[in-house]
mmCIF file of the N, C-alpha and C atoms, coordinates in Angstrom:
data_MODEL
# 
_entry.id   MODEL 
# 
loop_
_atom_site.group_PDB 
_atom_site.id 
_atom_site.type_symbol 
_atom_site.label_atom_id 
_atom_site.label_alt_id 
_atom_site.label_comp_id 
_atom_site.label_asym_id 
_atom_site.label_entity_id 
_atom_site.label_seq_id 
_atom_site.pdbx_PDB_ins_code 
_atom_site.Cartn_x 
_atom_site.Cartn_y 
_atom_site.Cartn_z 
_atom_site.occupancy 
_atom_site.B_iso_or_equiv 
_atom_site.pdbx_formal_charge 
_atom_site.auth_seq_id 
_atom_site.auth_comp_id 
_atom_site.auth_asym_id 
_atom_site.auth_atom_id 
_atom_site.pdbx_PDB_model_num 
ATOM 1   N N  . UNK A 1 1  ? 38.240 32.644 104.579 1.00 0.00 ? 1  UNK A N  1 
ATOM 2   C CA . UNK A 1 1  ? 39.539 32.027 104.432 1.00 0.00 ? 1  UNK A CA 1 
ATOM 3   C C  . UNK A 1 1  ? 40.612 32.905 105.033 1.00 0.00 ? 1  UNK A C  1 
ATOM 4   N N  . UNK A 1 2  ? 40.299 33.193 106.089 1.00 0.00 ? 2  UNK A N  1 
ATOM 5   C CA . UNK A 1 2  ? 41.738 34.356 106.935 1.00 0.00 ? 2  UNK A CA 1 
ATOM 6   C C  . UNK A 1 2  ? 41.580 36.149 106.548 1.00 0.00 ? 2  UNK A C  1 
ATOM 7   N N  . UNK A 1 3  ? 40.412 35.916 106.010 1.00 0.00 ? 3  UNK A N  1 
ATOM 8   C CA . UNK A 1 3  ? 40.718 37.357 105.192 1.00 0.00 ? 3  UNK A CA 1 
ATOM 9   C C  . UNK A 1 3  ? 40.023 38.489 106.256 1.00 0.00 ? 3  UNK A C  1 
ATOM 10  N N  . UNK A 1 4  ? 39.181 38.488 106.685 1.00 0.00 ? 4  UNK A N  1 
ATOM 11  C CA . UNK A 1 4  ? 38.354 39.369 107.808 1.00 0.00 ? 4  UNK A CA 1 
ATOM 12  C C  . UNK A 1 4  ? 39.416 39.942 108.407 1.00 0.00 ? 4  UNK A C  1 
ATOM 13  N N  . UNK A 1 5  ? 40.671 39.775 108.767 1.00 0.00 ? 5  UNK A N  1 
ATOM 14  C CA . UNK A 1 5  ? 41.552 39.930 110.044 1.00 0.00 ? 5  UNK A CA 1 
ATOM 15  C C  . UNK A 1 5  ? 42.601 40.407 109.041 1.00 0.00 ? 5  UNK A C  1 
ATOM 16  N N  . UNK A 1 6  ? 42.555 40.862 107.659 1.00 0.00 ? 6  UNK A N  1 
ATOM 17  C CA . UNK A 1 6  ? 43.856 41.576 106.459 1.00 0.00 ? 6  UNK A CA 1 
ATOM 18  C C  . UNK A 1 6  ? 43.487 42.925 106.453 1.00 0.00 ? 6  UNK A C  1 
ATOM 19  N N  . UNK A 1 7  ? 44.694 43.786 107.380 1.00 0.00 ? 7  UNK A N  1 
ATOM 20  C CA . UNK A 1 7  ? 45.499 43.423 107.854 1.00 0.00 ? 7  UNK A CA 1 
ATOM 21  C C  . UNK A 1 7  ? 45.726 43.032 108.996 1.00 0.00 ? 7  UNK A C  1 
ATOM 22  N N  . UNK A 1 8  ? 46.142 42.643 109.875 1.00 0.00 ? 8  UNK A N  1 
ATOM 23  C CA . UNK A 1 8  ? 46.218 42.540 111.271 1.00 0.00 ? 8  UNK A CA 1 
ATOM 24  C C  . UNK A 1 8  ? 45.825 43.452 112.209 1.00 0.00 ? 8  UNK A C  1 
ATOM 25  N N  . UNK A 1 9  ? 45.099 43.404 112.945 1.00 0.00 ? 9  UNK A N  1 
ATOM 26  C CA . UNK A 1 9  ? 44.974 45.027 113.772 1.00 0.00 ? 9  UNK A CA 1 
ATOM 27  C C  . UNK A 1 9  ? 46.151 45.280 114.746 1.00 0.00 ? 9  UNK A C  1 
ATOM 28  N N  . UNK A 1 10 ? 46.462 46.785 114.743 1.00 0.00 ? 10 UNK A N  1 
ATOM 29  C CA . UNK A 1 10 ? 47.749 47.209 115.732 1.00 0.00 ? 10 UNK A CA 1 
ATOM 30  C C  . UNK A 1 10 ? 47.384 47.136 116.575 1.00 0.00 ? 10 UNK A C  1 
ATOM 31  N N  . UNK A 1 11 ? 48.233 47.115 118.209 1.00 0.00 ? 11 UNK A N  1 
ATOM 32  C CA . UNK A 1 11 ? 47.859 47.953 119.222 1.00 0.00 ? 11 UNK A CA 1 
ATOM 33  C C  . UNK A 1 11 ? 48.322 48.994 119.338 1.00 0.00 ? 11 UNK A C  1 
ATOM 34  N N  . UNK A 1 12 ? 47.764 50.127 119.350 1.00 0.00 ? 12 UNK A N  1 
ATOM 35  C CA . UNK A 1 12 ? 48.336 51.347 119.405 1.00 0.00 ? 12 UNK A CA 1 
ATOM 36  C C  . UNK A 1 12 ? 47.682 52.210 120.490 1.00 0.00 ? 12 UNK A C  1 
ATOM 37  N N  . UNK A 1 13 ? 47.990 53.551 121.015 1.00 0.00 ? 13 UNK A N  1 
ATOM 38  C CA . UNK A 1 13 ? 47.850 54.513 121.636 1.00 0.00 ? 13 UNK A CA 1 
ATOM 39  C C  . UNK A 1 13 ? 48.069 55.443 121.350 1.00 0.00 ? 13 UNK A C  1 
ATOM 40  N N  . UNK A 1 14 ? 46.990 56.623 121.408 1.00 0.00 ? 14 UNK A N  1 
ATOM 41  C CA . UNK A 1 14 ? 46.279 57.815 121.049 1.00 0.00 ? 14 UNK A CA 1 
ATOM 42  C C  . UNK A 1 14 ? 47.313 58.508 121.782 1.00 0.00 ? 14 UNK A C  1 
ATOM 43  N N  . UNK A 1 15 ? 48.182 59.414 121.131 1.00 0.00 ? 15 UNK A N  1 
ATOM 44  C CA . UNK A 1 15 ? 48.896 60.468 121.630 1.00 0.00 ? 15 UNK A CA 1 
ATOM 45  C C  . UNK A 1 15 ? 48.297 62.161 121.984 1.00 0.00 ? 15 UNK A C  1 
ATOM 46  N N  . UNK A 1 16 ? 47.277 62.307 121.475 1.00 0.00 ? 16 UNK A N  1 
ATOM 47  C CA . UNK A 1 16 ? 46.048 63.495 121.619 1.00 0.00 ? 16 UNK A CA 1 
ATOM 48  C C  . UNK A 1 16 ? 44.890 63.213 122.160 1.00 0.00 ? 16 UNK A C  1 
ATOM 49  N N  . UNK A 1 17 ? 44.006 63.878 122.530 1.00 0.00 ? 17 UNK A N  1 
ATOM 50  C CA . UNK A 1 17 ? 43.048 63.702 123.385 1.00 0.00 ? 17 UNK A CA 1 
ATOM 51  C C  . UNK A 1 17 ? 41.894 63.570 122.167 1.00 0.00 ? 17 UNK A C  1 
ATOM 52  N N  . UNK A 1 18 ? 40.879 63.533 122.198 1.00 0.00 ? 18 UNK A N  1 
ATOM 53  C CA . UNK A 1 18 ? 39.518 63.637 121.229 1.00 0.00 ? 18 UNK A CA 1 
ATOM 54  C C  . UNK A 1 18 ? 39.182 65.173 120.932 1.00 0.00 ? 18 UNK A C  1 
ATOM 55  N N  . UNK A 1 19 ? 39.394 66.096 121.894 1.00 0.00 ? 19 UNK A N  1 
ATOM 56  C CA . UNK A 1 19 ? 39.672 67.857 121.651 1.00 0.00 ? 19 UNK A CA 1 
ATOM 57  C C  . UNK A 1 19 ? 40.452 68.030 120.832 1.00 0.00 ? 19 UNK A C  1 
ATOM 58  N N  . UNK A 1 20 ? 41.784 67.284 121.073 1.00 0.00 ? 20 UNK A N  1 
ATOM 59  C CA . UNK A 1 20 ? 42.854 67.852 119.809 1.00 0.00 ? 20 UNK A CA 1 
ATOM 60  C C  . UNK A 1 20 ? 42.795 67.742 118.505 1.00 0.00 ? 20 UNK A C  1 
ATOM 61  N N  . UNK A 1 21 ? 41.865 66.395 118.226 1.00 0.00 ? 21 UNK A N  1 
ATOM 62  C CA . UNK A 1 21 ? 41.753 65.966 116.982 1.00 0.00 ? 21 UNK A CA 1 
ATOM 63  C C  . UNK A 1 21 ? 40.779 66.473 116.522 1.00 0.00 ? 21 UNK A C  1 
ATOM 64  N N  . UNK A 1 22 ? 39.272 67.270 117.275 1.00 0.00 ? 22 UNK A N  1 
ATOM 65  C CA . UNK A 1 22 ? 38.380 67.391 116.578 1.00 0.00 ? 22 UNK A CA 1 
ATOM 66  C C  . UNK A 1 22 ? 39.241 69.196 116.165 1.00 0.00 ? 22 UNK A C  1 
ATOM 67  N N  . UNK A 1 23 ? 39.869 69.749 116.783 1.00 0.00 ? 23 UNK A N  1 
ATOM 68  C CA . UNK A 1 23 ? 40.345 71.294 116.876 1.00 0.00 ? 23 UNK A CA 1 
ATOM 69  C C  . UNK A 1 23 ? 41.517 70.883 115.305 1.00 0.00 ? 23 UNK A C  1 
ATOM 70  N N  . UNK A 1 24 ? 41.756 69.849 115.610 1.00 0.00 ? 24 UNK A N  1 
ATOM 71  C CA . UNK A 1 24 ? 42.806 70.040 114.245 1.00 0.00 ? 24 UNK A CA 1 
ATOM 72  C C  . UNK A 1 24 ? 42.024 69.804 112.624 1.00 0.00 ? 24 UNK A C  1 
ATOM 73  N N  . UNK A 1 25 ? 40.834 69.014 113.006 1.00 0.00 ? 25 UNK A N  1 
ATOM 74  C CA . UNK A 1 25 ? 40.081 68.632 112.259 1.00 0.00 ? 25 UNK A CA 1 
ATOM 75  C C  . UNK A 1 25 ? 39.419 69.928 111.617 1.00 0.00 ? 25 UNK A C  1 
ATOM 76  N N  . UNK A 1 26 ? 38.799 71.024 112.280 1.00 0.00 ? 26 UNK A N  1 
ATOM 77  C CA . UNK A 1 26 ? 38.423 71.868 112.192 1.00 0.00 ? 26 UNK A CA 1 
ATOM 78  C C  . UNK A 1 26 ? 39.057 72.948 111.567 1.00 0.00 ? 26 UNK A C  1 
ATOM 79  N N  . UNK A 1 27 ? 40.384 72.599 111.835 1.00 0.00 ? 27 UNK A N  1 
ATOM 80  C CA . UNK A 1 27 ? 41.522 73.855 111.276 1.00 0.00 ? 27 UNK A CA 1 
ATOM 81  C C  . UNK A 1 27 ? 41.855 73.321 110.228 1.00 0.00 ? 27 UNK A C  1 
ATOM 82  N N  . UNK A 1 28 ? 42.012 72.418 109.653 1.00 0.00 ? 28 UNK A N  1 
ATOM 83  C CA . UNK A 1 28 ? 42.076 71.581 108.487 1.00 0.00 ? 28 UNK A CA 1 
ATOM 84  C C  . UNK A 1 28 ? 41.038 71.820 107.018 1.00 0.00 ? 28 UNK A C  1 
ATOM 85  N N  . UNK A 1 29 ? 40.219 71.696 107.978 1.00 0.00 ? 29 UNK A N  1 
ATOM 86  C CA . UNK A 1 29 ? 38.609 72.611 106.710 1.00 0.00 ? 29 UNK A CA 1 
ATOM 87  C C  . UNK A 1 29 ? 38.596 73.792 106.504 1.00 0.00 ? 29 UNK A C  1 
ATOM 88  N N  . UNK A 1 30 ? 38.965 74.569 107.710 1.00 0.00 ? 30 UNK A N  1 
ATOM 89  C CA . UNK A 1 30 ? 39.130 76.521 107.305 1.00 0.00 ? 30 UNK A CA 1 
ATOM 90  C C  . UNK A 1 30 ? 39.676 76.251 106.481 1.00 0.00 ? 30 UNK A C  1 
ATOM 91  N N  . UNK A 1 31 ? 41.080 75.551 107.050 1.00 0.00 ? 31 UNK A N  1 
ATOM 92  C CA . UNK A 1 31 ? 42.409 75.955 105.685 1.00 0.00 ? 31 UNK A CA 1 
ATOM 93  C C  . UNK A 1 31 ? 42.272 75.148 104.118 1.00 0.00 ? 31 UNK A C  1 
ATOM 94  N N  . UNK A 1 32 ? 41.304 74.580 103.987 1.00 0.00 ? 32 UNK A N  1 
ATOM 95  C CA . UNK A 1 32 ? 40.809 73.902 102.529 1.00 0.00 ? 32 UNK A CA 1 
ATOM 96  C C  . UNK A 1 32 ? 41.960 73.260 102.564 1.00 0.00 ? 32 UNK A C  1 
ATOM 97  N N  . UNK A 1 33 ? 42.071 72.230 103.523 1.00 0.00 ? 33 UNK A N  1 
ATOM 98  C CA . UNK A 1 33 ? 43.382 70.914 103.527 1.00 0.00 ? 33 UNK A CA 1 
ATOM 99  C C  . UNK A 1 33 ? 42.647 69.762 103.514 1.00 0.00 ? 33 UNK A C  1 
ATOM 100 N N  . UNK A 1 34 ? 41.744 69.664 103.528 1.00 0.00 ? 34 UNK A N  1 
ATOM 101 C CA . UNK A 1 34 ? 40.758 68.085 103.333 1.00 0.00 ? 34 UNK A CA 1 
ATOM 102 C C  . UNK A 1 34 ? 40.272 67.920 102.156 1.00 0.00 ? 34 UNK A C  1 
ATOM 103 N N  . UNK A 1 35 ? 40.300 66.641 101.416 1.00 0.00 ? 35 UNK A N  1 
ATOM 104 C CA . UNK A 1 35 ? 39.801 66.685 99.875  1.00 0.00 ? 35 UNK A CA 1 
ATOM 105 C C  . UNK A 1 35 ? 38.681 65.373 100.542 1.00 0.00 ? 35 UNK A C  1 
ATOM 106 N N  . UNK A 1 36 ? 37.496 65.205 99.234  1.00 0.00 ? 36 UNK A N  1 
ATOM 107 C CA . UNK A 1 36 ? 36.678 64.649 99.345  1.00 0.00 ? 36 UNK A CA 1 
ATOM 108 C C  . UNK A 1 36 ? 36.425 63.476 98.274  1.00 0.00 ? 36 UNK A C  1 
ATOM 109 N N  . UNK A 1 37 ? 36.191 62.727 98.217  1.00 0.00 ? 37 UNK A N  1 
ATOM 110 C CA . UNK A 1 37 ? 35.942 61.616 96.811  1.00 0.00 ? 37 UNK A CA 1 
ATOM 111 C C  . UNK A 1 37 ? 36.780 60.296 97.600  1.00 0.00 ? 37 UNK A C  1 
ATOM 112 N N  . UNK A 1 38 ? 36.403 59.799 96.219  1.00 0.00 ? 38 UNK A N  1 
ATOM 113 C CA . UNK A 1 38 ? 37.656 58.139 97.012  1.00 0.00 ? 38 UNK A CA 1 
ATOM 114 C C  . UNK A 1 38 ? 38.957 58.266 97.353  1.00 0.00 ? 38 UNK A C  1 
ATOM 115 N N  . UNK A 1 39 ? 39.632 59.121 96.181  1.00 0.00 ? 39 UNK A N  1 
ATOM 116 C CA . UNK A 1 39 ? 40.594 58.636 96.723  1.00 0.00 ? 39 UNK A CA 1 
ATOM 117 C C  . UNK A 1 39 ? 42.033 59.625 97.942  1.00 0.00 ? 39 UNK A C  1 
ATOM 118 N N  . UNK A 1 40 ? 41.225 60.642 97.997  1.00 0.00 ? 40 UNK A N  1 
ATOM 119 C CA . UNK A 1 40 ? 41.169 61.944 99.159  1.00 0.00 ? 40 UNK A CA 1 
ATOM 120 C C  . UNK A 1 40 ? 42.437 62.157 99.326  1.00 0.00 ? 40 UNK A C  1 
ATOM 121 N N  . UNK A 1 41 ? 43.423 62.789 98.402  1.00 0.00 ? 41 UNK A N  1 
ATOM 122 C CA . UNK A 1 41 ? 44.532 62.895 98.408  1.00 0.00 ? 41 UNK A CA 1 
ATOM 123 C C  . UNK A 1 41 ? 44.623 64.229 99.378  1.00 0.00 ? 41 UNK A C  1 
ATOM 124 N N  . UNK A 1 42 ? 45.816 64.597 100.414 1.00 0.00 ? 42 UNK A N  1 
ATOM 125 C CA . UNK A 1 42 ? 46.331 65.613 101.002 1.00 0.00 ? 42 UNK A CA 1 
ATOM 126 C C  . UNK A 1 42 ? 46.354 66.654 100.161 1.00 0.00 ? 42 UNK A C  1 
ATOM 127 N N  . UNK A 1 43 ? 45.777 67.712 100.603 1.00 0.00 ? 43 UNK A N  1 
ATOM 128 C CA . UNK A 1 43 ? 46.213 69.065 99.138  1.00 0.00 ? 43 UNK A CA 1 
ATOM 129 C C  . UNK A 1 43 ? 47.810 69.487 99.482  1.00 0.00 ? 43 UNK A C  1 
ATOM 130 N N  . UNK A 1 44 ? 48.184 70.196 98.632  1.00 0.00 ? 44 UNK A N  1 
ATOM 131 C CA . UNK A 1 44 ? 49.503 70.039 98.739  1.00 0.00 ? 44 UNK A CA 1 
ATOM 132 C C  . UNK A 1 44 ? 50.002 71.472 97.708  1.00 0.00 ? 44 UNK A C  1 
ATOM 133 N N  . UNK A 1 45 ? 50.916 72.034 97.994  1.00 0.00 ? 45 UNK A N  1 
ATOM 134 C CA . UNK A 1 45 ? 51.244 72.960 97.090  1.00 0.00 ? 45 UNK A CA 1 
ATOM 135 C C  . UNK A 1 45 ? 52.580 72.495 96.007  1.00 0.00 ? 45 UNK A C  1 
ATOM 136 N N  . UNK A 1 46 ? 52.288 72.904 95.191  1.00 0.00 ? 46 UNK A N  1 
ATOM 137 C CA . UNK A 1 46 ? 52.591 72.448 93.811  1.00 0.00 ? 46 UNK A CA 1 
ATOM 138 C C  . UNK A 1 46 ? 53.681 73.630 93.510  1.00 0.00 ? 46 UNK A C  1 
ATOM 139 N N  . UNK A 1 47 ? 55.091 72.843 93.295  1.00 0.00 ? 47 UNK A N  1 
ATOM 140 C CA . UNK A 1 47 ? 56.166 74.050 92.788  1.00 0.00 ? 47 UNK A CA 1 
ATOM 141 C C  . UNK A 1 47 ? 55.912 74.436 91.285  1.00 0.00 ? 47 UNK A C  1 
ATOM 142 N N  . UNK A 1 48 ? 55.981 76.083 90.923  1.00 0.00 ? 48 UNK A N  1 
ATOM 143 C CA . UNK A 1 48 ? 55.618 76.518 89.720  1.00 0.00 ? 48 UNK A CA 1 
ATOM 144 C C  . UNK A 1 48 ? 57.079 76.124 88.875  1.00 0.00 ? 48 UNK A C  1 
ATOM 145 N N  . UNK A 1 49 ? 56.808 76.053 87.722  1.00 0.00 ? 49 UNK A N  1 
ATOM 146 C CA . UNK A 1 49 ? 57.684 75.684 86.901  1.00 0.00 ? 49 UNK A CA 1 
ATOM 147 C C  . UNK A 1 49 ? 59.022 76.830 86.770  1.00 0.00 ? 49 UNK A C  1 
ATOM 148 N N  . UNK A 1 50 ? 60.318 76.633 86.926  1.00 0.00 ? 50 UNK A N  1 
ATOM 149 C CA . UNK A 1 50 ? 61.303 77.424 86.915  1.00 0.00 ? 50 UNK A CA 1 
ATOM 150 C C  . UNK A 1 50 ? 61.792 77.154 88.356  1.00 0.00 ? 50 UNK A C  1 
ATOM 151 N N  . UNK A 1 51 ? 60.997 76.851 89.629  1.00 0.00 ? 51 UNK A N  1 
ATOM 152 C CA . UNK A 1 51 ? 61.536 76.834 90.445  1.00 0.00 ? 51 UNK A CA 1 
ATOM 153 C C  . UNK A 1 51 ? 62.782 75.292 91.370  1.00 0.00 ? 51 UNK A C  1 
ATOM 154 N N  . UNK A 1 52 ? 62.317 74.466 90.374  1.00 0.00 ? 52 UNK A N  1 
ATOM 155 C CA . UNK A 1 52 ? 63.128 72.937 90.377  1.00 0.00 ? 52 UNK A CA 1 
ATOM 156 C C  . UNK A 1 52 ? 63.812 72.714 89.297  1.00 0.00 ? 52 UNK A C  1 
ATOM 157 N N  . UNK A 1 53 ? 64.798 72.050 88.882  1.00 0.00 ? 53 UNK A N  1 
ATOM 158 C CA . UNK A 1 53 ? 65.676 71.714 87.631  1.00 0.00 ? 53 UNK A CA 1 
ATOM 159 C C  . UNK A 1 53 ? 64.801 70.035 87.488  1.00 0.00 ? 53 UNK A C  1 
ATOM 160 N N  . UNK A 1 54 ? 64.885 69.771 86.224  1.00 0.00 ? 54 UNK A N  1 
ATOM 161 C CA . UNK A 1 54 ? 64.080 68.292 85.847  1.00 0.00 ? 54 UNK A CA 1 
ATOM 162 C C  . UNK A 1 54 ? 64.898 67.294 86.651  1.00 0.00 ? 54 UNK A C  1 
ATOM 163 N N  . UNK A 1 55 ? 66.307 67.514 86.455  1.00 0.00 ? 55 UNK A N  1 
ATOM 164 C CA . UNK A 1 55 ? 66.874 66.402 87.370  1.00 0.00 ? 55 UNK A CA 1 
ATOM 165 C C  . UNK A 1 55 ? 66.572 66.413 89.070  1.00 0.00 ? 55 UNK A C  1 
ATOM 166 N N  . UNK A 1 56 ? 66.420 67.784 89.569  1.00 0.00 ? 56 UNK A N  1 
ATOM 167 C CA . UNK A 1 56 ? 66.269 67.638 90.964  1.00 0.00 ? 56 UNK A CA 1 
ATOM 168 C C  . UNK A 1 56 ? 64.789 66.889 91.229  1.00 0.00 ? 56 UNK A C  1 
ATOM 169 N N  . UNK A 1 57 ? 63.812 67.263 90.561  1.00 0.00 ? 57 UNK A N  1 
ATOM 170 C CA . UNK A 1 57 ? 62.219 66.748 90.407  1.00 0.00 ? 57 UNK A CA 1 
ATOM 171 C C  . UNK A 1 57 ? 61.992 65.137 90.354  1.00 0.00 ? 57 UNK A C  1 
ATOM 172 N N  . UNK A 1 58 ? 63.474 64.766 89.421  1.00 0.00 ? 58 UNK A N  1 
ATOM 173 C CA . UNK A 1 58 ? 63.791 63.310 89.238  1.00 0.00 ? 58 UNK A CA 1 
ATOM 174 C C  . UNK A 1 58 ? 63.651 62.978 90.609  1.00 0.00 ? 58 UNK A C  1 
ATOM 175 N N  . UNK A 1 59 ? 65.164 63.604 91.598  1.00 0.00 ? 59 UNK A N  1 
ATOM 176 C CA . UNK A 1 59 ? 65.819 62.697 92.462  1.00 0.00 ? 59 UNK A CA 1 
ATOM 177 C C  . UNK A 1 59 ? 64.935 62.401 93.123  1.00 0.00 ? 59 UNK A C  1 
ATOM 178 N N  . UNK A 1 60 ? 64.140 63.886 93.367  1.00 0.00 ? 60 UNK A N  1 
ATOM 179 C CA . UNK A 1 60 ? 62.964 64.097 94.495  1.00 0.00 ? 60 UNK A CA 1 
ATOM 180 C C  . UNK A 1 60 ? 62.334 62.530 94.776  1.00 0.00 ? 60 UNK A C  1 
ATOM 181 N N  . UNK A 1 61 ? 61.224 62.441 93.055  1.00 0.00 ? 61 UNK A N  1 
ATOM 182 C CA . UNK A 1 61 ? 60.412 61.226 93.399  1.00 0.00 ? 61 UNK A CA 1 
ATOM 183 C C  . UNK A 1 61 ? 61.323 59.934 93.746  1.00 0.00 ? 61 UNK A C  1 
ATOM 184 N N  . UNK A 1 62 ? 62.325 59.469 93.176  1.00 0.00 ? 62 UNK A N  1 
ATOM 185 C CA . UNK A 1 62 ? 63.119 58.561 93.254  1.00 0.00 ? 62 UNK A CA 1 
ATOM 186 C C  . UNK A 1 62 ? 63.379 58.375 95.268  1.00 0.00 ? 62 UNK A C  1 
ATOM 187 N N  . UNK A 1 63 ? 63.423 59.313 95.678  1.00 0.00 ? 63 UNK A N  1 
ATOM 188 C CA . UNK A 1 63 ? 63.860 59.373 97.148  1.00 0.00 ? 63 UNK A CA 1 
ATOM 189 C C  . UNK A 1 63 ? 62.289 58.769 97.599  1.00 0.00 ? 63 UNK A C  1 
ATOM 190 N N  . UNK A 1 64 ? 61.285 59.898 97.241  1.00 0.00 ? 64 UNK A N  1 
ATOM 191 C CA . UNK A 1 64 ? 59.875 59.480 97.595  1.00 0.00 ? 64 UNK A CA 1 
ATOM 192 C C  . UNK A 1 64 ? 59.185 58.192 97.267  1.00 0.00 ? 64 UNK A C  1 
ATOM 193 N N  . UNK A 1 65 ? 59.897 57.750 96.410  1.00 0.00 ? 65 UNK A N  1 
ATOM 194 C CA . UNK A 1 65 ? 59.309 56.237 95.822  1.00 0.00 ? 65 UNK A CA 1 
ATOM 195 C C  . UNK A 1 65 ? 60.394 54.806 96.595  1.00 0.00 ? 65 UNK A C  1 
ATOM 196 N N  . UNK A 1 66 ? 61.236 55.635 97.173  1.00 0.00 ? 66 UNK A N  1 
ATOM 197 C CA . UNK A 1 66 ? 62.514 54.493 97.953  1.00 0.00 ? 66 UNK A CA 1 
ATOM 198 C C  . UNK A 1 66 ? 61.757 54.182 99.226  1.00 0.00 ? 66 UNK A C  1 
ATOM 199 N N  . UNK A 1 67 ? 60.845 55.885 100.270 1.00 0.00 ? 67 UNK A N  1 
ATOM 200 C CA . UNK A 1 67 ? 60.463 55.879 101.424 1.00 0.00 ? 67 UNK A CA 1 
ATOM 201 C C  . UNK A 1 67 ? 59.013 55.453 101.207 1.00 0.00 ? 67 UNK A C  1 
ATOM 202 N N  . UNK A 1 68 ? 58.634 55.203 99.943  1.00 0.00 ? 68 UNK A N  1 
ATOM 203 C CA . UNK A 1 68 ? 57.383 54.293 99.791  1.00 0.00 ? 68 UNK A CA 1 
ATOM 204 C C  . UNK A 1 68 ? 56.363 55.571 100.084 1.00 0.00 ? 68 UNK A C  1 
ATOM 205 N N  . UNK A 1 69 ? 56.372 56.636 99.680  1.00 0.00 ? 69 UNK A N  1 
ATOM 206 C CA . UNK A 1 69 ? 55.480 57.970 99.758  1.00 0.00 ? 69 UNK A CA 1 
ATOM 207 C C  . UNK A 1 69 ? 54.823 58.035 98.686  1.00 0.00 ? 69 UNK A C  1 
ATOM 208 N N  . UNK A 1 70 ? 55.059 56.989 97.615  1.00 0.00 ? 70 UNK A N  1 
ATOM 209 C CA . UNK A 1 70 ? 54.294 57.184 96.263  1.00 0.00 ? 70 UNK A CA 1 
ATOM 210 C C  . UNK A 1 70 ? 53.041 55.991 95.834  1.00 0.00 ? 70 UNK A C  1 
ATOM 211 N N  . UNK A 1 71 ? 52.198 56.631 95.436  1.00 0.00 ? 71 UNK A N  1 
ATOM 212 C CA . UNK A 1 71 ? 50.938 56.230 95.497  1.00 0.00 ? 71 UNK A CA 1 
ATOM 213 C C  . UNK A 1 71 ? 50.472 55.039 93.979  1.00 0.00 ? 71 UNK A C  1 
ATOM 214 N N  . UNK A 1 72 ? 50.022 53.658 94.256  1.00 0.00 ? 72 UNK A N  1 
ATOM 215 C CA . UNK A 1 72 ? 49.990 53.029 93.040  1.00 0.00 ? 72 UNK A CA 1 
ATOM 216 C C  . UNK A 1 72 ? 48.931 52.302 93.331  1.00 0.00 ? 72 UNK A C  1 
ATOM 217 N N  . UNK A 1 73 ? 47.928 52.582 91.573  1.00 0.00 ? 73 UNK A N  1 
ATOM 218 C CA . UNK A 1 73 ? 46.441 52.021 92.000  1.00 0.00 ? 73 UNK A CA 1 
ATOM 219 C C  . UNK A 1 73 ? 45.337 53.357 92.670  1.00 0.00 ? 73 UNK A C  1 
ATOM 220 N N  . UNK A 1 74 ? 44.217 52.861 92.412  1.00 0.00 ? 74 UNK A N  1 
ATOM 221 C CA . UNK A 1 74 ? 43.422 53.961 92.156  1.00 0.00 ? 74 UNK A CA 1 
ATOM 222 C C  . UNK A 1 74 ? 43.489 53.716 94.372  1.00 0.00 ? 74 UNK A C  1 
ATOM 223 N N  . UNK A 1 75 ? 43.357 53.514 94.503  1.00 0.00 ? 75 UNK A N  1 
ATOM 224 C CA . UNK A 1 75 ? 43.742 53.362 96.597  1.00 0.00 ? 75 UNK A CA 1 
ATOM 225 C C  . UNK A 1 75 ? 44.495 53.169 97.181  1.00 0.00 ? 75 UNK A C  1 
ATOM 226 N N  . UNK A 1 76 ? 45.880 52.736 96.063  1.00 0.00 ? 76 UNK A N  1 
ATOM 227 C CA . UNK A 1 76 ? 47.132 52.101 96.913  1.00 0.00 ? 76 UNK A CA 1 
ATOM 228 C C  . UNK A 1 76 ? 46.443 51.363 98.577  1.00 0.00 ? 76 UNK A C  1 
ATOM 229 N N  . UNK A 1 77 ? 45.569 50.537 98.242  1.00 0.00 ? 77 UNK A N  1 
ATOM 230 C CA . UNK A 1 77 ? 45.924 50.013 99.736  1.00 0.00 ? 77 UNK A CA 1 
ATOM 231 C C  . UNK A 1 77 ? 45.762 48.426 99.395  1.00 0.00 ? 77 UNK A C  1 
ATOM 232 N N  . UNK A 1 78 ? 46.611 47.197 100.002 1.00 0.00 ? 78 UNK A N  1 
ATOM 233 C CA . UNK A 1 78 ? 47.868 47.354 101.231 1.00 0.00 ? 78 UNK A CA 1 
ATOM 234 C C  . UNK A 1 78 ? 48.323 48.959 100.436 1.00 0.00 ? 78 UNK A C  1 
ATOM 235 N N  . UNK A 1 79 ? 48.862 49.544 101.031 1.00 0.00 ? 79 UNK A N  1 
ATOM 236 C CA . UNK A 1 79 ? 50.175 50.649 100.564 1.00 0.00 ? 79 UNK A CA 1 
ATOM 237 C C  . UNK A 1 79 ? 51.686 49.519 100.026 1.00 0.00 ? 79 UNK A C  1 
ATOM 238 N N  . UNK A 1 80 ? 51.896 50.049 98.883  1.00 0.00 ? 80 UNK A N  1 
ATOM 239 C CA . UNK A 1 80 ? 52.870 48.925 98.202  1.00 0.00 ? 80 UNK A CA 1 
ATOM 240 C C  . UNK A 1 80 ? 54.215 49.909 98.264  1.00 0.00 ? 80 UNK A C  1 
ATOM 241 N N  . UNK A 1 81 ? 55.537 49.472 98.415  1.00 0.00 ? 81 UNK A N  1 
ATOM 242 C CA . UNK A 1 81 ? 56.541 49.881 98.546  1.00 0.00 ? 81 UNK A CA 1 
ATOM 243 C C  . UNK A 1 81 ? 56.965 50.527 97.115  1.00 0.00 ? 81 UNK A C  1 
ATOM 244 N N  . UNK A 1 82 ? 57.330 51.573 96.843  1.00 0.00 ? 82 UNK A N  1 
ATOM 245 C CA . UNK A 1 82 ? 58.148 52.095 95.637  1.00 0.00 ? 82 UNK A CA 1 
ATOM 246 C C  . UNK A 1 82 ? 56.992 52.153 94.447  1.00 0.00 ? 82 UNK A C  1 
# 
């Protein structure tokens, strides 16, 4: 019923070569930046406590949840806005 083709495929173009991506790929695993499981979140460094005020931590996500950077559902995918 239309569904095979959700979402639409882009046309797009590869701005790196297949070298660049496997070299970044590679530098990515030294640096323990790839996570594994379903739902393979970016590692990310985590501010220690004292270094944000609760309200700035607020605005933060509020900004991140406006540019749709925030994650809902165990896959967020479609990716849902806010």
């Amino acid at each position: 019923a239309g569904e095979l083709d959700y979402p639409p495929p882009l046309n797009t173009q590869s701005t790196v070569t297949r070298a660049q991506v496997q070299q970044e790929l590679a530098a990515a695993r030294a640096n323990g930046e790839l996570e594994y499981g379903e739902e393979g979140y970016a590692a990310t460094a985590f501010a220690h406590a004292g270094d944000k005020t609760r309200a700035q931590v607020q605005k933060e996500l509020a900004a991140a949840r406006n540019q749709g950077l925030t994650d809902s559902g165990e896959l967020d995918y479609p990716p849902v806005q806010g």
